[in-house]
N, C-alpha and C positions, 0 to 999 in steps of 0.2 A: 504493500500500500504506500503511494506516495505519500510523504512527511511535508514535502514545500510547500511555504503559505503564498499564495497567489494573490492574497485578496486585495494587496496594493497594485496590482498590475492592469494596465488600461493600456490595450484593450486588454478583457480578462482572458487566460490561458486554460484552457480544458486537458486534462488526462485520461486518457485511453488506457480503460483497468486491462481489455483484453482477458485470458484465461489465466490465473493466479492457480498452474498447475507445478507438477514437478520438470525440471529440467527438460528429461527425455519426452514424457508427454508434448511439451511446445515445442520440440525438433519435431516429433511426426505431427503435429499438427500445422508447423508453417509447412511442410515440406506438402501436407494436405491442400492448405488452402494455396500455395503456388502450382500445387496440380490442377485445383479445378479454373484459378485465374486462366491458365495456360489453356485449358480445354474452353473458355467461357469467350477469350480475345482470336483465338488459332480458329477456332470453330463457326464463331458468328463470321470471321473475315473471310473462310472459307465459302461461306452462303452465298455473303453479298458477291465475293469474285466470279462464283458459277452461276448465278444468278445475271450478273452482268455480264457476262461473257457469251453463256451460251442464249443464241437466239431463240433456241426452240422452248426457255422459259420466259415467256414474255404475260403468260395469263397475270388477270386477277390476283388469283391468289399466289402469285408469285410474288410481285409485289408487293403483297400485303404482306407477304413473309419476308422481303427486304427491309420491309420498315421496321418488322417486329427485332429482326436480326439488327440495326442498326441500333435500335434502343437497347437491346443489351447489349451491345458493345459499351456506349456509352454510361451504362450503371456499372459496366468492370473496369472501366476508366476512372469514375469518378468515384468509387471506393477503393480500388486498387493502390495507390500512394499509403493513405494510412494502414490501413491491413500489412501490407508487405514494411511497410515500415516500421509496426513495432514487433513483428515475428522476426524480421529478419536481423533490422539494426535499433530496437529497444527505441525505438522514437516514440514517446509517450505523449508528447506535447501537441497541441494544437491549438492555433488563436484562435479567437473570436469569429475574424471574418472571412481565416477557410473554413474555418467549420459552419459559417452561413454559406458559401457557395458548396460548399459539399453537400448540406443537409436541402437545400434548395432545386442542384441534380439529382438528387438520390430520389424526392417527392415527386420533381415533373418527370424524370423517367417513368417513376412506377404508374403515375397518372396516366402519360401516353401508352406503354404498355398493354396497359389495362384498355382504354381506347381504341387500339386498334387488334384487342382478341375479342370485342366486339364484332369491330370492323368483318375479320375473319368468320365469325359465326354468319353475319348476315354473309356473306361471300360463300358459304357453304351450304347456306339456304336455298340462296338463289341458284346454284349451281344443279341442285338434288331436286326442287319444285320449280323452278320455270327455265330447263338448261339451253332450251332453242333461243332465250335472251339474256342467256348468260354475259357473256361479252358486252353485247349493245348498251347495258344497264349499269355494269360497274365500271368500265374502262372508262365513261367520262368523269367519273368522282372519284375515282382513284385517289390523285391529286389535292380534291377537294378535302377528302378523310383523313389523309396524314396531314394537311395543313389545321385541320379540326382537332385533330390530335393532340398537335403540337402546341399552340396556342389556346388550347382549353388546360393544359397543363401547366401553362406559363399563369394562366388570369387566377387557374385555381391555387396556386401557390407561391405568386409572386410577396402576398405580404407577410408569407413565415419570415423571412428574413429581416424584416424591420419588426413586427412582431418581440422576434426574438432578442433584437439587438438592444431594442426599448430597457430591456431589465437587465436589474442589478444584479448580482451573483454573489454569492455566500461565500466561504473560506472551502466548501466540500466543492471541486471541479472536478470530483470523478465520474464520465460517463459510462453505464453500462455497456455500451457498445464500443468497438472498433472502426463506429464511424459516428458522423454526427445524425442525430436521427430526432424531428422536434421534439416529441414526447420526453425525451430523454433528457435534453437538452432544459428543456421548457421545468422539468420537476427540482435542477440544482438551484435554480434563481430564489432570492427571499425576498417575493413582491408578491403583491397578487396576480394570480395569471390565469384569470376567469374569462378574461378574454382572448387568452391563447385557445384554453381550453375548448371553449365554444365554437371558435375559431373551425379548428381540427377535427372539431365532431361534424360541423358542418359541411365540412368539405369531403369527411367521412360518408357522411350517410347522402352527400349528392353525384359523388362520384361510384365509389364500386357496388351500394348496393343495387344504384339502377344499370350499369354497365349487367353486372353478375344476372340479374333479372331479367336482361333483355339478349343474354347468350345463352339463357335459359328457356325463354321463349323463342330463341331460333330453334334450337333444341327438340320443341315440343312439335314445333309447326315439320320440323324435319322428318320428326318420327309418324309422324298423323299419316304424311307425306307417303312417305316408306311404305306403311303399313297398306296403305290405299293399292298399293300396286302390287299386279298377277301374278311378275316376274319375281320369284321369292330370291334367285341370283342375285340378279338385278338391283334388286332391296339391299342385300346384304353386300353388294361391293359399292352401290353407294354409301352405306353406313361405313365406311373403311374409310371414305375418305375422310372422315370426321375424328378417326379414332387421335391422330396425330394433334390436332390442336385440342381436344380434349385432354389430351397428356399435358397439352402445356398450359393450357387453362389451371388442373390442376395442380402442376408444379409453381404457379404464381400464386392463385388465390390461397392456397391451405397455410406459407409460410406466412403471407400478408394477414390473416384473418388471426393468427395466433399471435402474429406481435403485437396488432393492435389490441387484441384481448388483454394478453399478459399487461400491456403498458395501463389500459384505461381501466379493468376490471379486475385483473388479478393483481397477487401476490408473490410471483416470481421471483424465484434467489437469483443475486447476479448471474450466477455459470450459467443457468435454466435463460435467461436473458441475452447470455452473451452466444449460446448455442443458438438462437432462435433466430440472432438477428447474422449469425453465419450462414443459416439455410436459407435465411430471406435473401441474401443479396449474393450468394452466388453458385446455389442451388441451381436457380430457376434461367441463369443467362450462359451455365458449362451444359446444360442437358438440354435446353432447346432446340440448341445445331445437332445435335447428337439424334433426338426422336425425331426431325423432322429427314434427317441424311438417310434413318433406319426404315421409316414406315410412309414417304414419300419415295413411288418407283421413280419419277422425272429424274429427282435431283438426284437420284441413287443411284443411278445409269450415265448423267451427268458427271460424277465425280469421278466415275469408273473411265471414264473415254477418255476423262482428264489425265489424268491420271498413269493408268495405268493400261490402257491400251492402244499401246504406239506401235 
């Protein structure tokens, strides 16, 4: 536990607890989390290269999978510094205002994210219930959806960072996390912070629960869909194509729904904290590339010709 008092220091200085394990324990676990950075940056860049490259991925949902790929690149960017730096070289420290522009990417990533496995659900909708307009209907809002994306991410949490910078902070600067994350952030301040609070919930309950709802009723309309049709084949290789962002829906939303629990509603001990907020950020952006390479034939065939068939 760090001992130094901070609390003359302006701007205030935050410490990164990290895992308060034994020795060997933190050798395998940086050597852990420099494997999945490595599979989360190697992986998404692989996407977007074969995605850009090869012409015969030009659909819809290719696209949509470029952007998805792009946004996790960028949430392994923008945690990647701190993490590797205090597993690797014990860098515990972080000022105020990177840890506003970290805790700032880390929120508008997971918001466009979450935005555009929307995106994808209606993209798999429209592909399975009306396929003879498939093209004609999302190829001109492509552009439009990742722009919605991006900018509904920015409106939604441009003001944590003034929010957060508003307040004073107490002599305890140890964050639970390995990186800056509001909640976390928001509980070492000794002010009131009912208007963080409110804040956060509200952007909580406008953002994923109507996203999650509304990938839940593509869902529904897809299975209705399915079920309606003669071809029971048919049914079931269109349901395959769903099965791959359904992995990744799951791999985002189950880490995302437990941090935000443990932070607002539980009781969680730091470790219990500091593991949760490890699967949250870099869980869900090493195995994305990975299930969409595994249970996507295009890009599966794509990588191969790349690759390894000269």
């Amino acid at each position: 536990m760090p001992t130094e008092n901070f609390s003359n220091i302006d701007p205030p200085i935050f410490i990164l607890m990290g895992f308060s394990g034994a020795e060997t324990t933190d050798i395998w676990l940086s050597h852990l989390l420099s494997l999945f950075y490595l599979l989360s940056i190697v992986g998404n860049a692989l996407i977007l290269f074969i995605l850009k490259t090869d012409n015969q991925l030009s659909e819809p949902m290719h696209m949509l999978l470029s952007m998805l790929a792009a946004t996790d690149l960028g949430m392994a960017f923008a945690t990647f510094p701190t993490v590797i730096g205090l597993f690797w070289f014990g860098s515990r420290r972080i000022h105020l205002y990177a840890c506003l522009v970290q805790m700032f990417l880390i929120h508008w990533f997971c918001s466009m994210e979450s935005a555009i496995l929307v995106a994808m659900a209606f993209d798999r909708y429209v592909a399975i219930c009306n396929p003879l307009r498939y093209a004609s209907i999302l190829h001109p809002i492509i552009t439009k959806i990742g722009l919605v994306a991006l900018f509904r991410g920015v409106s939604l949490h441009i003001a944590l960072p003034f929010l957060i910078n508003r307040l004073p902070y107490c002599n305890n600067r140890a964050l639970a996390h390995v990186f800056c994350y509001h909640p976390d952030v928001m509980k070492l301040a000794c002010a009131d912070t009912t208007i963080n609070n409110k804040y956060g919930m509200v952007i909580i309950l406008i953002a994923y629960p109507v996203d999650s709802a509304l990938i839940l009723l593509s869902y529904i309309l897809i299975l209705k869909t399915v079920c309606s049709k003669a071809a029971r084949d048919g049914s079931l290789k269109a349901l395959n194509t769903c099965v791959s962002h359904l992995c990744v829906v799951l791999l985002f939303y189950i880490p995302l729904v437990g941090l935000t629990i443990a932070h607002r509603y539980g009781n969680a001990t730091p470790i219990v904290l500091f593991l949760m907020g490890v699967v949250f950020i870099v869980i869900p952006p090493a195995l994305n590339p990975i299930v969409y390479s595994i249970k996507t034939k295009k890009i599966r065939k794509a990588i191969y010709h790349r690759f390894w068939n000269t």
